[in-house]
Structures are given as structure tokens and as C-alpha cells.
C-alpha positions, 0 to 999 in steps of 0.5 A: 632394239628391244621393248618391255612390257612397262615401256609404253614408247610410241613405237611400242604401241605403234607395234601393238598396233600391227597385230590388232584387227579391225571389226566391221559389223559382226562377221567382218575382220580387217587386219591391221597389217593389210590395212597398212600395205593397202595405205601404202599403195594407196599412197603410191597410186594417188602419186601416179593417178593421172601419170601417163607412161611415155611407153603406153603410146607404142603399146596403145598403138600396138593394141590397134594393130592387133585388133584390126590385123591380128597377129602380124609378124611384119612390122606394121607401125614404122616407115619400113617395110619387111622387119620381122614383127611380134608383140611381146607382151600382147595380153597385157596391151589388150588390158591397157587399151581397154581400160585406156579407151572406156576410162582413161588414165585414171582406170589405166592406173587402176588396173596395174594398182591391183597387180601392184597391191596383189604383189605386196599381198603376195609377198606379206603372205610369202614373208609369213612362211619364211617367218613362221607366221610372225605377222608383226615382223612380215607386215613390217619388213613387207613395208619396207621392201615395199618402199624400196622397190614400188617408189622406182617400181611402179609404173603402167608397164607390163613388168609391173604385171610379170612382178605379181607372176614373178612375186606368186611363183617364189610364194608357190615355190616356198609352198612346196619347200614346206611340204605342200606338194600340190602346189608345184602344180600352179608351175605351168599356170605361171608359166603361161601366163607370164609368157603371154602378158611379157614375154621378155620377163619369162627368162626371170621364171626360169632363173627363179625356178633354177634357184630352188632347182640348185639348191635341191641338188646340192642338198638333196632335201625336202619334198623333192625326195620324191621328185618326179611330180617336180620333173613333170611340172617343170618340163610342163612348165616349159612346154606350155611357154610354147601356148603364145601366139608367136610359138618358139619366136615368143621364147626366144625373143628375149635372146635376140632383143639383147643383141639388138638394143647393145648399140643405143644401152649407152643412152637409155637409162634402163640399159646402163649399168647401175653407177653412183647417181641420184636415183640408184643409191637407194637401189645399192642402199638395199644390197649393202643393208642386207650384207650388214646385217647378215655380217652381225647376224647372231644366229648360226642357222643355215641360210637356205641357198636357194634365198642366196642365188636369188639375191646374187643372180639378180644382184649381178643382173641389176648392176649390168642393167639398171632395168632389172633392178625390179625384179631384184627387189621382189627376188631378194625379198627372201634372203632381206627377211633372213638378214632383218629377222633378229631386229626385236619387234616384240610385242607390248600392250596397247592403250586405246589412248594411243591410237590417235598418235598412230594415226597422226603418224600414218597419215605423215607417212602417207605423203612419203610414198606418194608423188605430186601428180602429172595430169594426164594431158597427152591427147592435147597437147600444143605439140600433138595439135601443131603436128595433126594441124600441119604435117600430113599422114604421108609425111617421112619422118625423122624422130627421136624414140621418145615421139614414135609412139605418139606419132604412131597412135595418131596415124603417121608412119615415123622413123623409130619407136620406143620399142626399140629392139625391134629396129635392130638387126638380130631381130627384124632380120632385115638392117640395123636401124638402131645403129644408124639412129644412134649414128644420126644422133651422135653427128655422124653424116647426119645429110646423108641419111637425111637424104637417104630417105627423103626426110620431110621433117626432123621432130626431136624430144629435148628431154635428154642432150642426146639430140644437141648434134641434130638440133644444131645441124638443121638450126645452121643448115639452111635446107630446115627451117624450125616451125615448132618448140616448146620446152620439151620438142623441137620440130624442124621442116625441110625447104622445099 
């Protein structure tokens, strides 16, 4: 598309727009560009205000334990004893309990909109560089790779802090490939930090890191003509992922928790590979956008490899995973500008006129990227109540993973959580629990493992069809009798 100077189109002024600034009082600008980023996350964040994640039940109840047991390496949480323990994203729970605890879920929501609208301004700043300093073209391109990935994107779970350290250390990177040498120093920060807030992320520092590491030794150009300051600041990088409260263990539990979920990846949405569904056509929408315009690409420059091998070794992990489409959309970002880059946003004169229709548009957009809100009622609801009412703390529990987390924060000891690497056996060191479970859930001698345990009560989650086989089995079964239901749980009790 191409604009002249006489045409005086919506879309043209709506561009004058983008590179104008706003004053406040005599020493205070405000770009425009940035004002456009914070409106969108603002959006996102009304959509997700009073949203309380299923995930930060466990991660609320894991903060307890630490503040009251430090650093245990037995899990402490579930009716087993003896499994092999650690919390792999233990900074980031501090911040969700205490922002949680002193402000509810509202500040809780607050405290991951910083690292969401943080995110966004680090990538604007990266696009900056890769574009030359185009802020027009960085603003808009930002914006739309904000609406692909932060409307999947955010919710108030550690990834969304990884993403900011993932976003930071592509900018950093970038930094240095324009011959600003002092910032591979910010390498071992990143490093560390990353390590401590999510651990099961810092694999994504690495790959990140390998990229740029490939792309210097088949060219053998830029700064890294002198590369020692490069060896030292990754091999420090590294040896600094060691500063976490777990040492080796927290490096490596990555490894280990992919061998333990494989038995349950088929029912959990984050695990499976990406297929055609509702909700990942906008996922595989972005790939094959930036294969068509790279196809009518007109320039002949080189694409710098390293934008390559972000985009394609995120591109495979995604399809394998459906969880680390995430992390794709911040990676892919480089190699999205490259391929949007020839689309003409120039520049035409704005009449002041014209700003009203800017407005209205803005303000049509906003509802786009926001979501009608869930109230936050997860400390009062019937279940909860029915449950603290009559199941005693001593109860054996049979549950499925989606009440573990509740049932943990409230005091009761279940048969399973959320976090489900811990239950398997590459990890706990002990027995594989996940491949029970998901036995159990499947119908498979569903008497025996009750009587295995001793299970007192059988409380299941009926958001997915995952639990149809154990929910008919104590319906017909007269050893149970149903004592609860709404439409999202069912909890049965044994006669005695």
C-alpha cells in the first residue's frame, strides 16, 4: 500500500498519528506510539482483571510451604510421602502470594501487567533496531504481534515473567550485533534471573543464546571478531544458572519433567501437538503470514540467520507443544518485521481535524483486545464451602488435577495437583503416579486403586470429559453415594 502526500484517507492521518507526541506541561512528552502499546494492554488487562488462574491455587499453596519449611525437597503438599521435591518457579510464588494475600486479584493481575506492558516495550525498542529507528513501522508491527500472542498469552503465570527476560535478552543480543559490546554483560543477569523466577523457561535462554551463537560461526562477522568477552559472558551465563536454591537439580528439572507428564500430554491441551482447532488457527495464521510475505519479498538483502533459527526452532517446538506457542510469538518477532517491512506506511500530513476520527477508532479497538471479566470468586464458592463444611483435613482424597491446588490451599492433603511433573516417576524418584491417574481416569481398574488407598471421597472437575469413566463407575456402584454437584464439580462419598 502506498500513500501520497494529497491523500488525506483515514488510515493516512491515522499514521500522521503514530509519530506525533504528546505534551504535558513544559518538560513532559509522551509518545504517541507508546500511548497506543499501553492502550492495548490496558485493554488486555481490563479483559483479565478480576481472572483468577486455576494454576495459582498450587502456586499460592507452595508459597505457604515455603514460607513456613523453606526449601523442602519432599513433597509436602499431597497424600504421599517420600517424592523428590522442588519449586521451580519459587521467586515468581513469592510475588504471587504477596500481591495475592495484601490486594487480592486485582494487584495480582497488576503485578504480571508490568511485565506484560514491559514486554511490549521491549520489543517496540528491539523492532527500533532491527527497523533502523522507523518508529511508525516499530509501533505498528509491535501492535500487531501484540494481538497475536498476549490475547493467548497472558495469564498470571510465571511464563508471562520468562517472556519479559525472554523479550530483554533478544533485545540485548541485538544491542550487541549493532556493535554495542557492553551489553553481552547483561547475559549472566538474565541468566539468573530467569533461573530463579521459572526454571522450566531458562532452556529458552539457551536456545535464544545458540541462534546468534550459529549464526557468528557460519559467518564469523560482527563484534564477535573479538570474541573473548563473548566466551566469558556465556560460560558465565551458565555458571551463574547454578545461583538457585536447588543448585544442579533446578537446571535439570526441565529435562526430567518431560519424561514425566508424557502419560497424561494427551488430555491436557498445553501438551498436545498444535492441530486445526478454534483456538490455534490464529497460532498457525502467524507462521504462514510470514512465509507469504517473505515469498513476495522484493528486496534481495540477506536475512540475518540467527531471525531464521528463532523462528524455526520455536516453530517446531510449538507444533510439538501447544504451550510453547508463547514463547514463539516473542521469538519469531525479529524474522515477522524482516517479512512486514516492505508494506509502505508512509508518512502523510495530519490535520487536527482528524483526530476525532482517530479517537473513535481507538476506542473501537479497545473492546478487541479485551475479554468480558470473570469476578474473581474462587475463595467462596458453594463447592469450597460444602467441602470445608463436611470433609474433614484427614480425608483420603481421590481428585482430579484441576481441584488439587484448591484442595491444597485449604488445608487437605489430595491424591494429585496441577503440577503435574511432580507425580511422575523420572522426577519424584519414587512411582508413577501420573500413569495411574490417568489409568483410573481412563477405567481401568478403577475398584482396585480405590481400595489400594483407602479413598474416602472421589471429587472430580467436569470441565472436560476426562472423568465420564469414574463418574459413571461411583454413580452405579453402590459403595458411593453423590453428595455434591453444580456444573462445574462432582464429589462423591463412600458408604461406610
Amino acid at each position: 500500500m502506498h500513500y501520497t502526500k494529497d491523500d488525506n484517507s483515514f488510515i493516512s492521518n491515522f499514521k500522521k498519528l503514530l509519530t506525533k507526541s504528546v505534551q504535558i506541561g513544559k518538560n513532559i512528552e509522551i509518545r504517541i506510539p507508546i500511548c497506543l502499546i499501553l492502550l492495548i494492554t490496558l485493554g488486555l488487562l481490563y479483559g483479565n482483571l478480576f481472572t483468577f488462574d486455576n494454576d495459582n491455587f498450587f502456586q499460592l499453596a507452595h508459597a505457604k510451604v515455603l514460607f513456613s519449611q523453606g526449601f523442602v525437597k519432599e513433597e509436602p503438599l499431597t497424600m504421599h510421602t517420600g517424592l523428590n521435591f522442588l519449586i521451580p518457579q519459587w521467586l515468581s510464588i513469592v510475588f504471587i502470594y504477596l500481591t495475592y494475600t495484601y490486594g487480592g486479584v486485582v494487584l495480582l493481575n497488576l503485578f504480571f501487567y508490568i511485565f506484560v506492558f514491559s514486554t511490549i516495550v521491549i520489543m517496540y525498542k528491539t523492532a527500533m533496531l532491527i527497523l533502523n529507528g522507523d518508529s511508525l513501522k516499530s509501533v505498528v508491527w509491535t501492535s500487531v504481534e501484540t494481538l497475536f500472542f498476549m490475547l493467548i498469552g497472558y495469564t498470571t503465570r510465571p511464563h508471562v515473567i520468562s517472556l519479559f527476560f525472554i523479550a530483554l535478552e533478544i533485545y540485548v543480543l541485538e544491542q550487541y550485533k549493532h556493535g554495542k559490546e557492553k551489553y553481552i554483560w547483561c547475559l549472566p543477569f538474565i541468566s539468573v534471573m530467569i533461573i530463579n523466577f521459572h526454571n522450566s523457561l531458562w532452556l529458552f535462554f539457551v536456545l535464544v543464546g545458540i541462534a546468534y551463537l550459529a549464526e557468528f560461526m557460519i559467518y564469523k562477522t560482527g563484534p564477535e571478531k573479538i570474541p573473548r568477552n563473548t566466551v566469558i559472558a556465556s560460560m558465565l551465563s551458565l555458571v551463574v544458572s547454578l545461583m538457585n536454591p536447588y543448585g544442579i537439580d533446578g537446571v535439570t528439572y526441565i529435562f526430567n519433567s518431560l519424561k514425566s507428564i508424557q502419560p497424561i500430554a494427551s488430555y491436557i491441551i498445553e501438551l498436545m501437538p498444535i492441530g486445526i482447532r478454534t483456538e490455534t488457527l490464529m497460532w498457525l495464521a502467524h507462521p504462514f503470514l510470514i512465509i507469504l510475505l517473505l515469498l513476495y519479498r522484493k528486496s534481495n538483502k540477506k536475512i540475518p540467520l540467527r531471525y531464521v533459527f528463532l523462528w524455526l526452532g520455536t516453530l517446531l517446538l510449538m507444533i510439538q507443544h501447544v504451550r510453547s506457542s508463547i514463547q514463539y510469538f516473542v521469538c519469531s518477532f525479529p524474522i515477522f518485521l524482516i517479512a512486514v517491512n516492505e508494506i509502505d506506511t508512509e508518512v502523510v500530513p495530519f490535520r487536527k481535524k482528524d483526530l476525532v476520527e482517530s479517537v473513535v477508532v481507538l476506542l473501537l479497538v479497545f473492546p478487541i483486545y479485551s475479554r468480558r471479566p470473570n469476578m474473581d470468586n474462587s475463595d467462596d464458592t458453594d463447592f469450597m464451602k460444602y467441602i470445608e463444611e463436611n470433609i474433614p483435613r484427614d480425608a483420603v482424597i481421590f481428585n482430579h488435577v484441576n481441584n488439587g491446588g484448591m484442595l491444597e490451599l485449604n488445608g487437605y492433603k489430595p491424591y494429585i495437583n496441577a503440577r503435574l511433573e511432580v507425580f511422575g516417576k523420572d522426577n519424584n524418584k519414587k512411582f508413577d503416579y501420573l500413569s495411574e491417574y490417568v489409568s483410573t481416569l481412563r477405567g481401568a481398574d478403577i475398584e482396585e486403586i480405590l481400595e489400594k488407598y483407602d479413598f474416602e471421597y472421589i471429587i472430580l472437575a467436569l470441565v472436560t470429559n476426562d472423568t465420564d469413566a469414574m463418574e459413571n463407575y461411583a454413580k452405579k456402584s453402590e459403595a458411593w453415594e453423590e453428595v455434591y454437584r453444580d456444573e462445574n464439580d462432582v464429589i462423591f462419598h463412600r458408604i461406610q
